[in-house]
C-alpha positions in Angstrom: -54.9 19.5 -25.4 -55.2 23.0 -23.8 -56.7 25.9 -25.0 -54.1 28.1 -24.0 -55.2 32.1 -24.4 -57.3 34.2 -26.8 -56.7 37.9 -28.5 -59.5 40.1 -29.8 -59.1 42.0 -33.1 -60.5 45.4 -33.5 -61.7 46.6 -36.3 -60.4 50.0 -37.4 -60.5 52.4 -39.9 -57.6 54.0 -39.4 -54.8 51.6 -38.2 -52.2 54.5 -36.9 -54.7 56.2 -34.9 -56.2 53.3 -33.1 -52.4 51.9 -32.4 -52.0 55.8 -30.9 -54.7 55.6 -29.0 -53.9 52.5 -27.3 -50.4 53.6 -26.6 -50.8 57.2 -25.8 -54.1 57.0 -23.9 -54.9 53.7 -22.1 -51.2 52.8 -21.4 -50.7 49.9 -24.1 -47.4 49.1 -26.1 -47.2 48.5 -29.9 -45.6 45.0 -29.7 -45.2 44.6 -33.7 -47.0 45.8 -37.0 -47.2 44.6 -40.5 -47.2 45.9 -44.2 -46.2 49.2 -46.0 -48.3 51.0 -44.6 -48.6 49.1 -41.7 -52.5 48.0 -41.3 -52.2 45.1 -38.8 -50.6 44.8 -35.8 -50.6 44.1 -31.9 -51.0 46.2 -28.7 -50.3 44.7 -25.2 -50.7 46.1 -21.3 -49.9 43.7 -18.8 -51.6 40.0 -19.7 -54.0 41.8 -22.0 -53.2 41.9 -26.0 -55.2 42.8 -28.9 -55.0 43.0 -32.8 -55.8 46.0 -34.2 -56.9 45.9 -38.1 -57.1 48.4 -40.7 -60.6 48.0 -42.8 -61.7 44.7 -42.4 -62.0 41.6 -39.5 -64.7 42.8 -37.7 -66.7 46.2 -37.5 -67.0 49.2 -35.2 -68.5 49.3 -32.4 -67.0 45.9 -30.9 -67.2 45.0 -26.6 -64.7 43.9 -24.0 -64.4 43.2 -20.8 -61.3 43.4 -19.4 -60.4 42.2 -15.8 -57.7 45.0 -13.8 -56.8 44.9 -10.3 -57.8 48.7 -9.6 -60.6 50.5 -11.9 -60.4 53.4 -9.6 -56.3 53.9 -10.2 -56.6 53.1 -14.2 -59.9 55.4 -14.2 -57.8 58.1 -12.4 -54.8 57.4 -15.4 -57.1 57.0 -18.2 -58.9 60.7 -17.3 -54.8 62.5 -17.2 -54.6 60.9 -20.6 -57.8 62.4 -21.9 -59.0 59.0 -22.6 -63.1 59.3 -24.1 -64.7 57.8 -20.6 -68.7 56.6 -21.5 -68.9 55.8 -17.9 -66.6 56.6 -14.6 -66.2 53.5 -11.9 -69.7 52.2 -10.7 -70.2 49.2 -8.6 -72.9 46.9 -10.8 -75.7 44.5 -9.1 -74.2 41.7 -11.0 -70.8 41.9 -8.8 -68.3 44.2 -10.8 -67.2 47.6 -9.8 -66.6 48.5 -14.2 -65.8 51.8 -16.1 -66.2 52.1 -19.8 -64.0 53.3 -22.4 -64.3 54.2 -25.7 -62.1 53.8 -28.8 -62.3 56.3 -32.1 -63.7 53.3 -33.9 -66.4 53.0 -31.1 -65.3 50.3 -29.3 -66.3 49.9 -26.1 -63.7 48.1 -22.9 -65.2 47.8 -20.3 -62.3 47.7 -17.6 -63.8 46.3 -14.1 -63.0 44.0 -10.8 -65.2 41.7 -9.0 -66.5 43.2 -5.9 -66.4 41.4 -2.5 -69.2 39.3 -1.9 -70.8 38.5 1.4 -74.0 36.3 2.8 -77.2 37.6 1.3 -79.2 38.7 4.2 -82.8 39.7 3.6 -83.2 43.3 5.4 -85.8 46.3 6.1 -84.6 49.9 5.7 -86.5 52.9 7.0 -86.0 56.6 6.2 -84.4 58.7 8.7 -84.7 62.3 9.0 -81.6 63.8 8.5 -80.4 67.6 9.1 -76.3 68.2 8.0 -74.1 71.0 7.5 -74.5 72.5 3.9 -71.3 71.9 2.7 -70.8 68.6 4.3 -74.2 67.4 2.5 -72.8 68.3 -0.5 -69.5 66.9 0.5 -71.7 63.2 1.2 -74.1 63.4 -2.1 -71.2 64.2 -4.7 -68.9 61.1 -2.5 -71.4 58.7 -2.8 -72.2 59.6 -6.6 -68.8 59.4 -7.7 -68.3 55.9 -4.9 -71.6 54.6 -7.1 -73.5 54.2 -4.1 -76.7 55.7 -3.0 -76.4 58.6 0.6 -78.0 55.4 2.2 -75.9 52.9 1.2 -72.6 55.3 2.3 -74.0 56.1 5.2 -74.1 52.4 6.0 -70.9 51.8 4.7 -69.4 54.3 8.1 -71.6 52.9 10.8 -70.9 49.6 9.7 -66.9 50.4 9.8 -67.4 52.3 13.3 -68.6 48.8 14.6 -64.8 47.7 14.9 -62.9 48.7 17.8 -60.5 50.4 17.0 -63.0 52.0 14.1 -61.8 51.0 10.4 -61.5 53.7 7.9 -64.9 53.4 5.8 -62.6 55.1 3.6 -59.7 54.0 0.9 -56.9 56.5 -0.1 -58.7 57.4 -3.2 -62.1 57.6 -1.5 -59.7 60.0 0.6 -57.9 62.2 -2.3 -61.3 62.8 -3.7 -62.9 64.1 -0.2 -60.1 66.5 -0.2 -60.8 67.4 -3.5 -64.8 68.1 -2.6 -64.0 69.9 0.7 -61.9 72.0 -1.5 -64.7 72.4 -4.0 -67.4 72.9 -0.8 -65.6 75.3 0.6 -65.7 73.0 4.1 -62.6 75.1 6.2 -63.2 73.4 9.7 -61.9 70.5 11.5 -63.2 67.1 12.4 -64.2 68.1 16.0 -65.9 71.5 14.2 -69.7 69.9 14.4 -69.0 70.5 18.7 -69.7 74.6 17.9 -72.2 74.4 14.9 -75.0 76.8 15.8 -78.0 76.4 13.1 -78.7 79.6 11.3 -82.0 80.9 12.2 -84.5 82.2 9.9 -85.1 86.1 9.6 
């Protein structure tokens, strides 16, 4: 005999608004409900389906982790939607890259992926002095922030990259969008090859 799959039930204290929230903010689709007034009923996105119950089967507050093939993408949909986000996309030390979402009845999903893993090598770091631009500091700190990753660990990330030949993009296309978005907000108006003329401001 096989266990074959199994669906949560949420607790909810109003059964109309949960089901709306489902369906008009984290993507789902009512599948079915049941009783005048409905008070019990399914949602579904993808593989993933849930119960959803009006007063009773549980209590608010509830977890779950759901698996997705891009928290970044469903992060970037869930924030159009005006979805309540607890916490934006963050890689975690015990190997997911998670956001977390919460429901009006306090429920909390935590949508993640596994992150790639690799050999554990034991290293040393050192501090390195480091002078940039203004604007492209600010650029670097809010990246790595919103990446979940320390200035250190980003700055590895690129030199790491720049080891291939031809160099690999450090970068994905939504690492990309949002550096557009932060040179807007920055105010950085040069070019790539701009760091050739920088001339360091000089006190008094």
């Amino acid at each position: 005999m096989n266990v074959d799959h199994l669906i949560p039930i949420l607790y909810a204290e109003d059964f109309g608004r949960s089901v709306d929230y489902f369906t008009q903010k984290l993507g789902f689709e009512k599948l079915w409900d049941w009783g005048d007034p409905p008070g019990f009923g399914a949602v579904r996105r993808d593989k993933v389906e849930i119960f959803v119950c009006q007063g009773g089967q549980g209590a608010p507050g509830t977890w779950l982790s759901v698996f997705v093939e891009d928290v970044d993408a469903l992060y970037e949909e869930f924030s159009k939607n005006g979805a309540t986000i607890l916490q934006p996309p963050q890689n975690e030390p015990w190997g997911m890259r998670e956001m977390q979402v919460q429901t009006p009845d306090r429920h909390v999903l935590r949508f993640g992926r596994g992150l790639p893993t690799a050999p554990e090598r034991i290293i040393e770091r050192r501090d390195v002095p480091v002078r940039l631009e203004t604007r492209l500091a600010s650029v670097l700190e809010e990246l790595a922030s919103k990446s979940g990753r320390s200035v250190g660990a980003l700055l590895e990330d690129v030199v790491l990259h720049s080891f291939e030949s031809p160099a690999v993009a450090a970068f994905d296309s939504r690492d990309h969008a949002l550096i557009e978005e932060l040179k807007k907000k920055h105010g950085v108006d040069y070019d790539t090859h701009a760091s050739y003329g920088f001339v360091e401001k000089k006190d008094g």
